[in-house]
C-alpha positions in Angstrom: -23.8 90.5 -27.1 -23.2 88.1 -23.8 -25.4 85.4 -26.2 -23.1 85.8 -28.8 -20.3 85.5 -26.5 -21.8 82.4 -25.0 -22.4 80.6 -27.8 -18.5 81.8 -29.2 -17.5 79.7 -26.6 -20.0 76.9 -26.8 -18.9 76.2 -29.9 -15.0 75.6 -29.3 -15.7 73.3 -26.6 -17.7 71.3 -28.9 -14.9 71.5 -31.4 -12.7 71.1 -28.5 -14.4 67.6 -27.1 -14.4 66.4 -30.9 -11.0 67.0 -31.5 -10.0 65.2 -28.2 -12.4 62.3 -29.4 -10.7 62.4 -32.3 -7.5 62.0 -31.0 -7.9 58.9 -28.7 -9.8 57.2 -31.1 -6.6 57.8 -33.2 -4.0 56.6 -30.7 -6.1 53.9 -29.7 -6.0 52.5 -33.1 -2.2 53.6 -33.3 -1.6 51.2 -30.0 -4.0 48.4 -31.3 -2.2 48.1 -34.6 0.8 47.8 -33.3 -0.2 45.2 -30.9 0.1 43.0 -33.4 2.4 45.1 -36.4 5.7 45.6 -36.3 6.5 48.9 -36.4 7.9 50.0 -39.7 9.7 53.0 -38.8 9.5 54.6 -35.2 8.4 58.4 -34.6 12.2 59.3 -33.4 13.8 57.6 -36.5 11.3 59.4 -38.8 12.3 62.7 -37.4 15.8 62.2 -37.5 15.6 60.7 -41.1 13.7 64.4 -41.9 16.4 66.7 -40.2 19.1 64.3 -42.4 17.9 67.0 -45.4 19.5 69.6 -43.6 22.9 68.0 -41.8 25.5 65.7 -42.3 24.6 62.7 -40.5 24.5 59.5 -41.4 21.0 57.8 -42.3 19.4 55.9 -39.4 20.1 51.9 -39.6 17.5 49.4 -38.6 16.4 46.1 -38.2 13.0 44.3 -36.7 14.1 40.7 -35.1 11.1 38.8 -33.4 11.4 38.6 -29.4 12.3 34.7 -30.2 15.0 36.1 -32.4 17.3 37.6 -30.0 19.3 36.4 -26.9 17.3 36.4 -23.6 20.6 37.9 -22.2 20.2 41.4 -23.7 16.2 41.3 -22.8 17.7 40.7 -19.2 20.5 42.8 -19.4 18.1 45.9 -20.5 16.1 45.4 -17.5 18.5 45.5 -14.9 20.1 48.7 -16.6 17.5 50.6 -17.7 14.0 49.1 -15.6 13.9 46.7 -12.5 10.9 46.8 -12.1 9.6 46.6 -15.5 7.8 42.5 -15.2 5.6 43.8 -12.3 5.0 47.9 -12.9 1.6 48.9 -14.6 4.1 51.4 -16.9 5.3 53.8 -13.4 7.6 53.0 -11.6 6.7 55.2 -8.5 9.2 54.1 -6.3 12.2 55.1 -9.4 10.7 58.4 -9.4 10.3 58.8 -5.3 14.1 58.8 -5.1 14.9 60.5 -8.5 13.7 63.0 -6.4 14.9 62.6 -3.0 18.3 62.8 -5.2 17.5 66.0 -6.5 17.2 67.8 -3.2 20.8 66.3 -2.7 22.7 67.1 -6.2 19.9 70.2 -7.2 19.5 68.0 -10.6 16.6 65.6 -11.4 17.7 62.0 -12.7 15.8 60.2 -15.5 13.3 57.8 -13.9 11.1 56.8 -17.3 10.6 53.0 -17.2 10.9 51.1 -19.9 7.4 51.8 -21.2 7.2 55.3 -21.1 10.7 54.8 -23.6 8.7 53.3 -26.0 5.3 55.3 -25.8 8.2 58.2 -26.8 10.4 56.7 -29.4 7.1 55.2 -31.1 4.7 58.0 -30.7 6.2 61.1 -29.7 9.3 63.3 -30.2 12.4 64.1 -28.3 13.6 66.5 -25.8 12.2 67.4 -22.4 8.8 69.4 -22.1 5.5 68.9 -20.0 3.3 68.9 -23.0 5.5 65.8 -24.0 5.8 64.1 -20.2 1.4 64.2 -20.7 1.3 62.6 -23.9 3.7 59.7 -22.9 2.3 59.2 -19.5 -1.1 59.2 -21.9 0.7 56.7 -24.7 1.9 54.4 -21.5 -1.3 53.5 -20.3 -2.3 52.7 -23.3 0.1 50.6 -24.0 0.3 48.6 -20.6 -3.8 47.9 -21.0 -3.7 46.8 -24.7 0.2 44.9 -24.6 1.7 42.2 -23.1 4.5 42.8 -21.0 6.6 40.5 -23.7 5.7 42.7 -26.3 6.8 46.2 -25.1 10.1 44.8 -24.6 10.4 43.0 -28.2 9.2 46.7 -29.7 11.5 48.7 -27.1 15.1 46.5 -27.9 14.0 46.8 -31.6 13.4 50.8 -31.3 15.6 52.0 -28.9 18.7 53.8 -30.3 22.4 51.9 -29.5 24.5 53.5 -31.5 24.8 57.3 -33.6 21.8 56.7 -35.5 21.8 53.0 -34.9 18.5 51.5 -33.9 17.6 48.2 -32.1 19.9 45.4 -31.1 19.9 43.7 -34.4 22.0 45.9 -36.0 24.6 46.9 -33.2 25.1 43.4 -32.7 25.4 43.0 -36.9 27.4 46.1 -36.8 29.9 46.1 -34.4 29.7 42.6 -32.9 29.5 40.7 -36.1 26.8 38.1 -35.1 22.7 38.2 -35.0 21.1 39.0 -31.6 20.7 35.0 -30.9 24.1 35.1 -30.4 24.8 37.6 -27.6 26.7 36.8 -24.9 25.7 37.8 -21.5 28.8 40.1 -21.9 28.0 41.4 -25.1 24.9 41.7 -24.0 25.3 44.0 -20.8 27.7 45.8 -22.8 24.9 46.7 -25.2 22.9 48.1 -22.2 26.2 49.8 -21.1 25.6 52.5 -23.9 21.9 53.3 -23.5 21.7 56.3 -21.1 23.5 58.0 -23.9 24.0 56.1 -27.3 25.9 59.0 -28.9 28.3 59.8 -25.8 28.9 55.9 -25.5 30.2 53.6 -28.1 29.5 49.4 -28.5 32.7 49.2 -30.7 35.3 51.4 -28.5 34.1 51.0 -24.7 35.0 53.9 -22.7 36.8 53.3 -18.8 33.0 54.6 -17.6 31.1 51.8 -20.1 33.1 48.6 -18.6 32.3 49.9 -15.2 28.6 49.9 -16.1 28.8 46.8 -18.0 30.6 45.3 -15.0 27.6 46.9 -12.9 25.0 45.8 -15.1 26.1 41.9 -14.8 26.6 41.9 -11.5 22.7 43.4 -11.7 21.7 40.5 -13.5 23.0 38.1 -11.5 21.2 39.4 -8.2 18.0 39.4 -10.4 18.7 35.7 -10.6 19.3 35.6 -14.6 17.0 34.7 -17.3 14.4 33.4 -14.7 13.5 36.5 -14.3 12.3 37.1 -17.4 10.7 33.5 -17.9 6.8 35.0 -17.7 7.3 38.2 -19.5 
């Protein structure tokens, strides 16, 4: 019986180490595709385009512009809202997360600290809402991405990805859609205003600015202007 029992068990962590094989192999050739292919459709938008079958919601709008395509204002503008840090972080920022929690013991609630990487190994990969299982896979998904990607290209895939809008994806088509011009065109306002709606693109609105937006727009330029401006991003 204790034979049996041994080899029960023997066998499931073979089956075990072959289904984890088969899994990096998987998301490794996930993250080296997309190294070089755009991304037709991002895990987030595909789930939300499912859950349209059962709700009234608008269908998701998107847009894939090239980096060279849009306005080095929003690029900068997105990283002094969302991820300081991001040109010189290897996908962590520990020292984001060391006072996210230092707050915490203050307020007794825990602030988002995700960089900008860990945003996109979710959007792209994963699925939303908060859970451990999830926080493994895109700590998993972000070192991926930060060996096999240029810093240049996590932000062209993130401001093509992320939501701006209800259902509204990348900054092609919120600046299309409620700025009336292609993302070359942004404005450093326009721009930081666009950043001004990211913590929460369904709370916050592009087209009708709430008192709390133009604060953090106001914030947000004033952000970019101690980062030095587009210099900043010069070697991404």
């Amino acid at each position: 019986m204790k034979k049996k029992i041994k080899t029960f068990f023997n066998k499931i962590k073979i089956l075990a180490l072959k289904l984890l094989l088969v899994f990096f192999l998987f998301s490794l050739l996930q993250v080296l595709l997309l190294k070089w292919i755009d991304p037709l459709i991002s895990s987030v938008m595909f789930q939300r385009e499912f859950n349209l079958f059962s709700s009234d919601k608008k269908p998701i709008s998107y847009q894939w512009y090239d980096y060279d395509d849009i306005s080095n204002e929003i690029t900068l503008a997105v990283i002094a809202s969302e991820d300081q840090n991001f040109p010189s972080h290897f996908g962590f920022d520990f020292e984001q997360i060391g006072k996210a929690f230092k707050e915490k013991n203050k307020r007794g609630s825990l602030r988002g600290a995700s960089t900008i990487t860990q945003q996109v190994a979710k959007n792209l990969f994963l699925w939303e809402g908060k859970s451990f299982i999830r926080k493994g896979f895109e700590a998993y998904y972000t070192i991926l991405i930060e060996v096999f990607w240029s810093k240049r290209r996590i932000m062209e895939i993130y401001i093509n990805i992320a939501e701006m809008g209800d259902n509204i994806f990348g900054v092609g088509i919120v600046s299309k859609i409620y700025l009336k011009k292609i993302p070359a065109k942004l404005t450093k306002q326009e721009s930081a205003l666009i950043a001004a709606v990211l913590p929460n693109p369904k709370k916050f609105s592009v087209k009708n600015p709430s008192v709390y937006v133009r604060k953090r727009q106001a914030w947000i330029l004033e952000q970019m202007r101690l980062l030095g401006g587009v210099s900043y991003i010069k070697n991404l």
